[in-house]
MARLUM-142918 format. One line per field, with one value per residue: chain; x, y, z of N, C-alpha, C in turn. Coordinates in nm, 4 decimals. Layout:
unit [A|...]
n.east [X|...]
n.north [Y|...]
n.up [Z|...]
ca.east [X|...]
ca.north [Y|...]
ca.up [Z|...]
c.east [X|...]
c.north [Y|...]
c.up [Z|...]
//
This chain:
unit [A|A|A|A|A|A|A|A|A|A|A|A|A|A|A|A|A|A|A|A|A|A|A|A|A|A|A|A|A|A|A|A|A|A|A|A|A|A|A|A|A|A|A|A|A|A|A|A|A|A|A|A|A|A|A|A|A|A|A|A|A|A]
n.east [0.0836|0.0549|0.2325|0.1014|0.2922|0.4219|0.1938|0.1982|0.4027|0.3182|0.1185|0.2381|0.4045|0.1654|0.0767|0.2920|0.3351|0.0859|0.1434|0.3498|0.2121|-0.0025|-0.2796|-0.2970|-0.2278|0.0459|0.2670|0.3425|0.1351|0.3103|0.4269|0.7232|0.8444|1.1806|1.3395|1.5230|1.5656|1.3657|1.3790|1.3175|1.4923|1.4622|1.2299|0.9535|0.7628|0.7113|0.8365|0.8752|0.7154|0.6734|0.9326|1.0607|1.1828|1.2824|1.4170|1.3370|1.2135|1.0012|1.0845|1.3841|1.4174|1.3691]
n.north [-0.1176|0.1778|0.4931|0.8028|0.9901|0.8569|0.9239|1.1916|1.2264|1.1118|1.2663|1.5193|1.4547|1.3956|1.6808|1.7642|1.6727|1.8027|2.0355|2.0090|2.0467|1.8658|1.9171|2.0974|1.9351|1.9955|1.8281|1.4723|1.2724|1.1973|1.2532|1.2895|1.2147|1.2387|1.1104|1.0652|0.8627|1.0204|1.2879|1.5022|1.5357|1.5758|1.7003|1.6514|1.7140|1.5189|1.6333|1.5650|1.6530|1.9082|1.9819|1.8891|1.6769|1.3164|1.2074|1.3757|1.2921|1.2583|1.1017|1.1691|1.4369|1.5246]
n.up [0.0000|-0.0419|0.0561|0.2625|0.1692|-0.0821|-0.2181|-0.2476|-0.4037|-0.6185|-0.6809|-0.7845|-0.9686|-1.1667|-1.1774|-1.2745|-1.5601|-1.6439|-1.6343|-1.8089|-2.1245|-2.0898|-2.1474|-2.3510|-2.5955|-2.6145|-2.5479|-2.4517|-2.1809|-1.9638|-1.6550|-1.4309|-1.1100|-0.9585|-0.6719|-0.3563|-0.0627|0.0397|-0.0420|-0.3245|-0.6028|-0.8800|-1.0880|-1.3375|-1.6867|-1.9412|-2.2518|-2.5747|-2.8014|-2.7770|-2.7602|-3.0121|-2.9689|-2.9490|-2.7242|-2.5215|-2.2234|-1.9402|-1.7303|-1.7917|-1.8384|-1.5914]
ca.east [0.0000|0.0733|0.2127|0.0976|0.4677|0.4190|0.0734|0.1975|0.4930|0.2525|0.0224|0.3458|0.4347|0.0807|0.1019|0.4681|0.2815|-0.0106|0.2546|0.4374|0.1024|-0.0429|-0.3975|-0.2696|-0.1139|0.2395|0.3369|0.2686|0.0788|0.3635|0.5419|0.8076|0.9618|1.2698|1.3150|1.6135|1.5881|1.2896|1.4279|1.3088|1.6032|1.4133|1.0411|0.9653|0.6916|0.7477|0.8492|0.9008|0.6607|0.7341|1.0883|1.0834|1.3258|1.2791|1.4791|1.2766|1.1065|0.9687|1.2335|1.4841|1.3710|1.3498]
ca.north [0.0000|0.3299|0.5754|0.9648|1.0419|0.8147|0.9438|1.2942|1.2504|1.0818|1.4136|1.5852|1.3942|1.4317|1.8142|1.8388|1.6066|1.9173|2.1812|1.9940|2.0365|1.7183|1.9531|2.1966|1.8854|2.0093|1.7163|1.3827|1.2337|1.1823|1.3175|1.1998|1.3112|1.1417|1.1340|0.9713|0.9322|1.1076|1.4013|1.5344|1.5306|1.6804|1.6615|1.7171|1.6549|1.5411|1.7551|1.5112|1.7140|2.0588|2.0139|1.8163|1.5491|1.1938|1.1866|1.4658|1.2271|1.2982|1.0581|1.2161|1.5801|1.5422]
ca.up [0.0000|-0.0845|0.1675|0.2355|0.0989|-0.1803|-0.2959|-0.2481|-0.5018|-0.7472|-0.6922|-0.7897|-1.1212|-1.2925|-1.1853|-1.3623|-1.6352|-1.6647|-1.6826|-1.9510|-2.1914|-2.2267|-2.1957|-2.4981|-2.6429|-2.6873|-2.4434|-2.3512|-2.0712|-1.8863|-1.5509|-1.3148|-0.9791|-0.8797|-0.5455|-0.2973|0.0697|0.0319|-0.1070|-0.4430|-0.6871|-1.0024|-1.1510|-1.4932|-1.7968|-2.0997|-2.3861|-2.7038|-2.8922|-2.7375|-2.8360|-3.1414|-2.9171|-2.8778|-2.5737|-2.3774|-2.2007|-1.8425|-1.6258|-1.8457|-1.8346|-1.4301]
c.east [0.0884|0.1147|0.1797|0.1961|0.4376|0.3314|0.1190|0.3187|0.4060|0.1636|0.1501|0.3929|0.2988|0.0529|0.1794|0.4202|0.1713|0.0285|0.2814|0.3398|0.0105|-0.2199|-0.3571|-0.2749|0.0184|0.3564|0.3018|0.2156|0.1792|0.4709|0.6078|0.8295|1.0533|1.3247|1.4066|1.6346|1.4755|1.3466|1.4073|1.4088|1.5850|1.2493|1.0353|0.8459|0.7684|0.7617|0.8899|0.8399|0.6957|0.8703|1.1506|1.2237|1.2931|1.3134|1.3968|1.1826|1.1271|1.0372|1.3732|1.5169|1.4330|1.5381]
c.north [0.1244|0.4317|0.7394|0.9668|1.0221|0.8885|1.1150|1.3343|1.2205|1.2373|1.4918|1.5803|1.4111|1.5740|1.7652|1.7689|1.7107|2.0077|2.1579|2.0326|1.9544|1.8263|2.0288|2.1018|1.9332|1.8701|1.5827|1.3694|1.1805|1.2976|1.2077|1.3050|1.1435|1.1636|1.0108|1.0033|1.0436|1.3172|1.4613|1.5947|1.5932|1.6157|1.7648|1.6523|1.6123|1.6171|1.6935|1.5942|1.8404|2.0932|1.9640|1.7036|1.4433|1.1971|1.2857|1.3715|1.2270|1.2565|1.1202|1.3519|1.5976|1.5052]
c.up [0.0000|0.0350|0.1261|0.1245|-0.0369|-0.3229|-0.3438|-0.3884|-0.6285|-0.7905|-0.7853|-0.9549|-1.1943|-1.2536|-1.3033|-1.5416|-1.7064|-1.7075|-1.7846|-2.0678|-2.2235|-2.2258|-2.3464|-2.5865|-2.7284|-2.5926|-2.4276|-2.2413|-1.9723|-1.7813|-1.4881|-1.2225|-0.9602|-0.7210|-0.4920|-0.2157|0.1129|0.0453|-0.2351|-0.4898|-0.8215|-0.9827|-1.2469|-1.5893|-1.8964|-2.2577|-2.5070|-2.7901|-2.9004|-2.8316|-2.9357|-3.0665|-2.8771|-2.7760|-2.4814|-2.2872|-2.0059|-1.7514|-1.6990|-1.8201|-1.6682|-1.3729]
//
């Protein structure tokens, strides 16, 4: 099961996922946060479309 913490980072990643555009679509439907030690390390959407880059991709971005 899922902790607070857990749920609260997921809250976190489909934000950063919202930002990126996926409503406009200039973005995919994807976010990440990476997070170590419970520490957030980055968080980021996806921008493949945004930025014309395969590689922008939301664990990458972050």
């Amino acid at each position: 099961m899922a902790s607070a913490t857990d749920r609260a980072h997921m809250r976190r990643a489909i934000a950063e996922m919202r930002r990126a555009g996926v409503l406009e679509r200039s973005g995919g439907p994807f976010g990440a946060v990476v997070v170590r030690d419970g520490v957030v390390l980055g968080a980021a959407g996806n921008s493949v479309l945004r930025d014309h880059d395969p590689t922008a991709h939301a664990e990458v971005n972050a």
